[in-house]
C-alpha positions in Angstrom: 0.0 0.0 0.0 1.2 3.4 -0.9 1.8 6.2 1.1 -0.3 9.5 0.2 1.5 13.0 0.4 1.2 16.1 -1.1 4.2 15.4 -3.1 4.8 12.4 -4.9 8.0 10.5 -4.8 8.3 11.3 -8.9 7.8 14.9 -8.1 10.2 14.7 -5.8 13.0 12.9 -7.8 13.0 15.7 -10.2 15.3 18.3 -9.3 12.9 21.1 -9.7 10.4 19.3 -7.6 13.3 18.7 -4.6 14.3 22.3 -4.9 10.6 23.8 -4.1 9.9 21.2 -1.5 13.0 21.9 0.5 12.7 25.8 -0.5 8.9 25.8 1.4 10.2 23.3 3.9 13.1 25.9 5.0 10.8 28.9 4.7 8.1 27.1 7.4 10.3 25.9 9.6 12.5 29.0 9.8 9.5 31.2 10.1 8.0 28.7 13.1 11.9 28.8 14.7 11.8 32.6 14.6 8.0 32.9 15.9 8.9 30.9 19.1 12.8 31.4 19.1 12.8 35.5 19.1 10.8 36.6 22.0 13.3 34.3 23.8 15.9 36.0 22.4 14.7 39.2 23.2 14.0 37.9 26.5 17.4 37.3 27.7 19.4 39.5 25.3 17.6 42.7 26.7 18.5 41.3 30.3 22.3 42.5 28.7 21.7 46.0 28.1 21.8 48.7 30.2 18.4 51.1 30.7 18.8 53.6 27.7 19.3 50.9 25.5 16.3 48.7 26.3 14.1 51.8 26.0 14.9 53.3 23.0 13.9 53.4 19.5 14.2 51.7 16.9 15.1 48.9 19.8 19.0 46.6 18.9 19.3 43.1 17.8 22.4 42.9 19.5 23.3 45.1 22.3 25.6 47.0 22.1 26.1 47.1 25.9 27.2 44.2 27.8 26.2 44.3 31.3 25.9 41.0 32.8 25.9 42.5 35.9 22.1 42.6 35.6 21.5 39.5 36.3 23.4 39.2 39.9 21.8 42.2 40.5 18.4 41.2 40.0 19.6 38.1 41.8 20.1 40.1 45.0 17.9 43.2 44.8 14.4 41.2 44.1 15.5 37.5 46.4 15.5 35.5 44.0 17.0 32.8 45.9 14.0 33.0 48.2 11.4 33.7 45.6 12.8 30.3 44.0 12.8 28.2 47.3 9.3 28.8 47.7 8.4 27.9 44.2 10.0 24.6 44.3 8.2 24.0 48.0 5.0 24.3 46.3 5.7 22.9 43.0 7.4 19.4 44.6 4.2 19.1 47.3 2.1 19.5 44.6 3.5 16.8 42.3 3.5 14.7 45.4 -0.6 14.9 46.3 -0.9 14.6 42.4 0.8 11.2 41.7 -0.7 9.9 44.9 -4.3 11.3 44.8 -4.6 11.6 40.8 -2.8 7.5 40.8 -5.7 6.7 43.0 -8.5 8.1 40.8 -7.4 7.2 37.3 -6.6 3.4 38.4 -9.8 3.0 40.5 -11.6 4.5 37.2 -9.5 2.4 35.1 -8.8 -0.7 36.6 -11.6 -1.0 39.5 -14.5 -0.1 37.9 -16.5 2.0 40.4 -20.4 2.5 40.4 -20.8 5.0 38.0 -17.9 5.5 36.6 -18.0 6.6 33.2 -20.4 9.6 34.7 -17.6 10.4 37.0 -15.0 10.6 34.3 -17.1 12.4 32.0 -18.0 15.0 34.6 -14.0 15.7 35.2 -13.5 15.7 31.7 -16.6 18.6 31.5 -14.4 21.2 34.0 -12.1 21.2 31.0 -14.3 23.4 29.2 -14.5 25.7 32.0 -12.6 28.8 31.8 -10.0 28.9 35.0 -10.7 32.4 35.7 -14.6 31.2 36.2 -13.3 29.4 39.0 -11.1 32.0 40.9 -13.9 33.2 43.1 -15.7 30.1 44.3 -12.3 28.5 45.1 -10.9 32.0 47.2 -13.7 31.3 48.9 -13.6 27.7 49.9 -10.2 28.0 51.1 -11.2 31.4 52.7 -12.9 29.0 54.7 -12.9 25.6 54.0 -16.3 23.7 55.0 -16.6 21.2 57.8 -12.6 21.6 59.0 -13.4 25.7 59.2 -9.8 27.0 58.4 -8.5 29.9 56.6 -5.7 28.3 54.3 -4.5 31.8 52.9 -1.2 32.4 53.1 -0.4 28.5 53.6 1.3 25.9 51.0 -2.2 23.8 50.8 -3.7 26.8 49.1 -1.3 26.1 46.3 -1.8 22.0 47.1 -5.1 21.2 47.5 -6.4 23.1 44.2 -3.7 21.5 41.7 -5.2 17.9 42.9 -8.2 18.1 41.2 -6.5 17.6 37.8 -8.5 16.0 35.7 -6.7 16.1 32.2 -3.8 14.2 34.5 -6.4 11.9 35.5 -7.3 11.1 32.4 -3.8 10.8 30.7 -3.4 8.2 33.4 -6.7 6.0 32.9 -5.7 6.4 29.2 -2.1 4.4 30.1 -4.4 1.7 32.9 -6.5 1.3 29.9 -3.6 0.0 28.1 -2.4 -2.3 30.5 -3.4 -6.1 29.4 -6.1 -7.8 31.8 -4.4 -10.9 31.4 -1.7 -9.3 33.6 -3.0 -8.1 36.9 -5.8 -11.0 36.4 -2.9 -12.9 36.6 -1.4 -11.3 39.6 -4.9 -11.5 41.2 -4.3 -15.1 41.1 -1.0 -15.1 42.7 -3.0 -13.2 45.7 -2.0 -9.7 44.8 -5.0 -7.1 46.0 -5.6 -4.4 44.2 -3.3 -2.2 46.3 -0.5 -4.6 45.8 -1.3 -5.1 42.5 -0.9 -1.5 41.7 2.4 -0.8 43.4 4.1 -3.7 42.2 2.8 -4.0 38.5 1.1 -1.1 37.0 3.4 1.4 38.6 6.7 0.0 37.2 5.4 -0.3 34.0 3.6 3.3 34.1 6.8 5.4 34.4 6.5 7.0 30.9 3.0 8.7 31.9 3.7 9.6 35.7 7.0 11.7 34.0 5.2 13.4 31.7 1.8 14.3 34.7 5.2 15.4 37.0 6.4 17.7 34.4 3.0 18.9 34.2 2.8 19.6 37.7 5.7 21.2 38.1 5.2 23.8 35.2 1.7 24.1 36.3 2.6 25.7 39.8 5.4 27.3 38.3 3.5 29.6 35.9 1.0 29.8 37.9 0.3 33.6 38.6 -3.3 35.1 39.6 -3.7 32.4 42.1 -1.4 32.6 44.1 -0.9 36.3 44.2 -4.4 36.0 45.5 -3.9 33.1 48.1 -0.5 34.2 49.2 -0.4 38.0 49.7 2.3 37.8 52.7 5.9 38.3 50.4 8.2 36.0 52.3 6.1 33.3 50.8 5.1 34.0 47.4 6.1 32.4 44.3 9.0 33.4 41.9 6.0 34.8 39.1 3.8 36.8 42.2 7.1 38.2 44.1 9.0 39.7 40.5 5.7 41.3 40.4 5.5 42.5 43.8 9.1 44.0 44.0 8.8 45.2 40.3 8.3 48.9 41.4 11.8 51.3 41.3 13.4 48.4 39.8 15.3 49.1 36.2 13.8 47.3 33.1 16.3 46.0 32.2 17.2 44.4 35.7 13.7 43.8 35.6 13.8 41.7 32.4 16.8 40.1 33.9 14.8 38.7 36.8 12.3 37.7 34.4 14.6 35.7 32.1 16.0 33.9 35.7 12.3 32.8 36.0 12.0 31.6 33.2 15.1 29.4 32.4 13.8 26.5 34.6 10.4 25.6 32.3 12.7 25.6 29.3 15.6 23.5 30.9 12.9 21.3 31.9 10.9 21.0 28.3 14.8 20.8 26.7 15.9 17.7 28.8 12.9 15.9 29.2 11.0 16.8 25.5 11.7 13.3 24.1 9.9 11.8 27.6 7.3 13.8 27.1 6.6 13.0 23.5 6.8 9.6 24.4 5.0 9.2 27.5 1.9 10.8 26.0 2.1 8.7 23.2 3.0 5.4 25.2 0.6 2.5 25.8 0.8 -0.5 28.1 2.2 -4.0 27.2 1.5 -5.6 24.4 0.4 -9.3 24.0 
């Protein structure tokens, strides 16, 4: 069977055919490479330049002052190392209540099959199509005061915690992978008297690695650019986020030490999506055994 593509391989073979494909090919992706590519750029070359020359008009590709002072300065002047501790608090105890909690919900969906299950799923699924912002106000208020415990959570690393739990495209990137897994394997391991707990921690687990890396990375980046909640949640500065406190500390700074402090916050994400982007790629498109 033949493969269909907007060029055939004849077209191709001919010289004038190879020269236009690889012509439009260049032209796309160098046009997607500088779309996604400059404001990067811009990003952390402007981070170089003093004040008059971040400012002015027509702006420079490449500055023509090099001050890399700016970034130990903004360093020190807006606490970054702070800022950054209590980022990495929250983003590591979230990925920690997500892989247990989220685990739980997408294998007992998966794998247990609860009463009414598919109208559970489908209801997580439906707070997809819910715009965050709808949901700002009704959660302040919850954790303004949370019902039957009666606690103000402001101010307090569960108001980062709880609300990044109830994940549901996590969720259902993990029932996705349980639904993968062969039932010939844990009916097997049912037989060797493996519960379901045991069942989970010593065969779907191992074998679910590829998934649970790719909902971590998720977590993590999802606390980490997190802004309007937690400047909301956490309004006491020693412990706000890296995103909340640049923004907080902001006024009488330079721009450009400004941009500097901006380009320090973002260089984790992107180390993250540079090292891991093959895991991630794979673990969304990974299944279960086969056989």
């Amino acid at each position: 069977m033949s493969t269909r593509t907007l060029i055939s391989p004849a077209q191709l073979a001919r010289p004038r055919g190879k020269a236009v494909y690889w012509t439009v090919f260049t032209v796309v992706v160098g046009g997607f490479t500088l779309v996604f590519l400059g404001p990067l750029y811009w990003l952390i070359s402007s981070g170089f330049k003093n004040t008059q020359e971040v400012i002015q008009t027509p702006p420079t590709l490449v500055p023509d002052s090099f001050e890399p002072a700016n970034y130990q300065q903004a360093w020190d002047v807006m606490d970054l190392a702070g800022l950054l501790g209590n980022t990495l608090y929250y983003a590591f105890g979230a990925l920690a209540f997500q892989l247990v909690l989220d685990v739980a919900a997408a294998y007992s969906l998966s794998k247990l099959r609860p009463m009414f299950g598919k109208a559970i799923l489908g209801m997580m699924l439906a707070t997809l199509m819910i715009p965050a912002t709808v949901l700002v106000v009704p959660q302040y208020l919850t954790v303004l005061d949370v019902p039957i415990v009666e606690r103000n959570l402001l101010n307090t690393p569960w108001v980062i915690w709880l609300p990044s739990v109830t994940n549901a495209f996590n969720i259902f990137l993990l029932k996705r992978f349980f639904d993968s897994i062969p039932k010939e394997l844990l009916d097997a391991a049912s037989m060797d008297g493996a519960g379901p707990m045991r069942t989970l921690w010593s065969i779907v687990l191992p074998i679910s690695r590829p998934i649970l890396g790719v909902v971590s990375i998720f977590a993590v980046v999802g606390v980490w650019k997190d802004f309007l909640w937690p400047m909301l949640t956490l309004p006491d500065p020693a412990k706000q986020t890296l995103n909340v406190g640049i923004y907080s500390l902001s006024n009488g700074v330079p721009v450009n030490v400004l941009i500097a402090a901006l380009t320090i916050a973002s260089l984790p994400t992107l180390l993250i999506f540079l090292v891991f982007q093959r895991n991630i790629m794979s673990g969304l498109t990974a299944g279960g055994l086969k056989g």
